[in-house]
C-alpha positions in Angstrom: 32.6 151.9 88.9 34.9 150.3 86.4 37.8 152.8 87.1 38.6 151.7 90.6 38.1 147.4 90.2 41.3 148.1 87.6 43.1 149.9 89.9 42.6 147.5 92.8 43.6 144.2 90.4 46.7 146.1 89.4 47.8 146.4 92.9 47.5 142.6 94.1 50.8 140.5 94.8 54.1 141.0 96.8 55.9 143.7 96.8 60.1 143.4 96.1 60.4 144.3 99.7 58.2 141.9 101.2 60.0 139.2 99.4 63.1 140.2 100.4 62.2 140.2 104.0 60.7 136.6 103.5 63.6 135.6 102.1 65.9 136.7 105.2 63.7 135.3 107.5 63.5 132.3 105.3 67.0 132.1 105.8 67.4 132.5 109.2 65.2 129.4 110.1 67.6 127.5 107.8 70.5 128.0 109.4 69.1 127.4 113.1 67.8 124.2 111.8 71.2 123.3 110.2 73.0 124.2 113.0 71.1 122.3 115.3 71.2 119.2 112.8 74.7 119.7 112.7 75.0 119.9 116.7 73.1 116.9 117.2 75.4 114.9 114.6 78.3 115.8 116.5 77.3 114.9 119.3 76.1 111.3 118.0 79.5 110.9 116.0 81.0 111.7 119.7 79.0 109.0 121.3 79.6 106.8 119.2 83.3 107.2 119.3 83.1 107.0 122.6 81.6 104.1 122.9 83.7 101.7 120.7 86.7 103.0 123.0 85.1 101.9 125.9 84.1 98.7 124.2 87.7 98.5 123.0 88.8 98.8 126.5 86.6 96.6 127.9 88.1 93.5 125.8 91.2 94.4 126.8 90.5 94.7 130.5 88.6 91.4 130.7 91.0 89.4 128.9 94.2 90.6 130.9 92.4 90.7 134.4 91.3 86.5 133.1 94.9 85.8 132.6 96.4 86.9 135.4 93.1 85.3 137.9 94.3 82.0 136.3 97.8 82.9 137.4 100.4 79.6 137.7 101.6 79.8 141.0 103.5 76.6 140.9 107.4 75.9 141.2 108.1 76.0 137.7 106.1 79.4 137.2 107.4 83.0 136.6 106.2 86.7 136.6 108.1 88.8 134.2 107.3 92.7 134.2 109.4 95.2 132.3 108.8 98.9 132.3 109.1 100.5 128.5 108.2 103.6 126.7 107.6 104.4 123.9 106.8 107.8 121.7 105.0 109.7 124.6 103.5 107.0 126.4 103.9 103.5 128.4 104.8 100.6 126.3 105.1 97.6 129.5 105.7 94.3 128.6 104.6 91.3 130.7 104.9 87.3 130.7 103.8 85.2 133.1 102.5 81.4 133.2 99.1 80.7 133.5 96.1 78.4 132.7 94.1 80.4 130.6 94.9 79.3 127.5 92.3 80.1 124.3 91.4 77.5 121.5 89.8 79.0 119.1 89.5 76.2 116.5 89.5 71.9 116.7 93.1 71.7 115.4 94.7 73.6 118.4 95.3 71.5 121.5 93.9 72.4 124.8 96.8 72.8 127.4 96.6 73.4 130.9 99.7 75.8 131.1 100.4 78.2 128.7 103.0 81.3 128.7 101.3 84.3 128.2 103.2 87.3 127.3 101.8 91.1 126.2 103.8 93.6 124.3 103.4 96.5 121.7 104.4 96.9 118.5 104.3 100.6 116.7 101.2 100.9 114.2 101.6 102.5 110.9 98.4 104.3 111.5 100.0 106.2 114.3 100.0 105.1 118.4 100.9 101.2 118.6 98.9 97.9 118.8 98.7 95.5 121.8 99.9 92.0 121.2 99.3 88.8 123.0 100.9 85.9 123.1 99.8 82.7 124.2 102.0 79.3 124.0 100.7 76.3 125.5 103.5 74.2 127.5 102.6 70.8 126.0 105.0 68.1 127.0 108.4 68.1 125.2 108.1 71.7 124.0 110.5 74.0 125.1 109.2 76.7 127.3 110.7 79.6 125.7 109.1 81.9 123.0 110.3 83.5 120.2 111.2 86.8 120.6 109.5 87.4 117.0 106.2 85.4 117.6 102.9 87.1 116.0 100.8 86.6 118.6 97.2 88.3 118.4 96.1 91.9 118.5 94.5 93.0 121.2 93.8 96.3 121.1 94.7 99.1 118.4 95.5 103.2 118.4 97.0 102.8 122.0 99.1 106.0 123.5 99.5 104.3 126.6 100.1 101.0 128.2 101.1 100.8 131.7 101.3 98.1 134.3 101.7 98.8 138.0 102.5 96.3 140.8 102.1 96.5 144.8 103.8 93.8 147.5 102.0 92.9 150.4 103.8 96.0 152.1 102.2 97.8 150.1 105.3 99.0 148.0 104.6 100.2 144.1 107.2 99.3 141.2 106.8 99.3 137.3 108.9 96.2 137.0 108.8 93.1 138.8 110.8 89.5 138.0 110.1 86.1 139.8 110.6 82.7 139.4 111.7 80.9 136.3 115.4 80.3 136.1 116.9 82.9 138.2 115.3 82.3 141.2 116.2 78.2 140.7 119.8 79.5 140.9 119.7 81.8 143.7 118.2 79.2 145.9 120.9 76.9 145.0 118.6 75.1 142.7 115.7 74.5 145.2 112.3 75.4 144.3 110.8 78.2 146.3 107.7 80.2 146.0 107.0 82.5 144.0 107.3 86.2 145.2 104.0 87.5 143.4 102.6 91.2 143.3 99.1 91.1 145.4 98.0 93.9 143.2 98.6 94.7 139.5 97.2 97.8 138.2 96.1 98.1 134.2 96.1 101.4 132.4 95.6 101.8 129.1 95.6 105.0 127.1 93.8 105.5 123.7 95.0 108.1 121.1 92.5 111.6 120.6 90.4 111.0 117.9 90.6 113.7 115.5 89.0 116.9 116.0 88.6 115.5 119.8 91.6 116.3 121.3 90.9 114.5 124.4 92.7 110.8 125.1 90.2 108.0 126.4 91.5 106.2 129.7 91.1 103.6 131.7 92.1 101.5 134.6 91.5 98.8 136.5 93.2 96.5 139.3 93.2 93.0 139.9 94.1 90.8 142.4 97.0 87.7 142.1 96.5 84.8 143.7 99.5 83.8 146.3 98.2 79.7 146.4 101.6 78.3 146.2 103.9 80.6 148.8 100.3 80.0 151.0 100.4 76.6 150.7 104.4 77.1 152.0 103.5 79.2 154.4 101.1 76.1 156.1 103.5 73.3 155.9 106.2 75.5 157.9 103.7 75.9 160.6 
């Protein structure tokens, strides 16, 4: 009776096989669940990338499509559009008058014109950086701007910024000049109206984020107002 308890004691417990099978297995449920952690990371990281471009964008949007709906449409206004590039991508520069001028702290002095210009500047990080400047025309100022002014950043790791603009005919063109001097001379120094866009089109181009590989774009269009050449449309008639 003894013989056969030792026997069946001796035999209890894995065997090296069975181990090495749990082991595998063992193994291969580790690696779905990191790959599917790993997945689901990615795609969060994505997201989230994603998302601050957008919000990016959005700033940038909202404050140019702001300026130009304050546009200055009076005689001493201008609209100055210049078509550049730059590396592979759009680098437009524009400067108009308007009365959206920012304060951002009591020592500035509200103004109710103010030349706003936007223009790039190359980034050491690769792409370039949107700069705007904003001057307020405060009596006895000059009206011009340094060509070297700081101005504030915008937007960073651009590819792309591009301006379009459209005439009431309907007619597309990446550059565009009215007003300001110029148009003083060629009217014999008589004020006329100014000959705005109806229509500017943004686009703005981010860089791939690395590993992406795909650029984030967007666009939008906004609408000039034409108040003064209206208002000089009416007295004619």
């Amino acid at each position: 009776m003894t013989a056969p308890t030792l026997r069946s004691s001796c035999r209890a417990g894995f065997t090296l096989l069975e181990l090495l099978v749990s082991i595998a297995i063992f193994a291969v449920v580790i690696s779905s669940v990191y790959g599917a952690y790993r997945a689901t990371f990615h795609t969060i990281s994505g997201t989230d990338k994603q998302v601050l471009r957008a919000a990016a964008a959005r700033v940038i949007l909202e404050r140019v499509t702001e300026d130009l709906e304050a546009l200055y449409t009076g005689e001493d206004g201008f609209f100055e559009a210049e078509n550049k590039e730059l590396g592979d991508g759009r680098a437009d520069t524009l400067k108009f008058m308007s009365s959206a001028h920012l304060v951002f702290t009591n020592e500035q002095i509200p103004a109710g014109k103010t030349s706003i210009e936007y223009k790039v500047r190359e980034a050491a990080t690769g792409g370039f950086e949107l700069i705007r400047i904003d001057t307020p025309q405060l009596p006895g100022q000059e009206d011009s701007v340094e060509d070297d002014a700081a101005g504030d950043v915008l937007g960073k790791g651009l590819q792309s910024f591009s301006l379009s603009y459209f005439s009431q005919t309907g007619e597309q063109s990446d550059d565009w000049q009215s007003g300001g001097e110029s148009a003083a001379e060629a009217d014999g120094g008589e004020s006329a109206a100014l000959e705005l866009p109806v229509l500017v089109r943004v686009e703005i181009t981010f860089l791939p984020e690395s590993g992406d590989g795909r650029a984030a774009f967007f666009r939008t269009s906004i609408a000039l107002p034409q108040v003064h050449k209206e208002q000089e449309s009416q007295e004619e008639s």
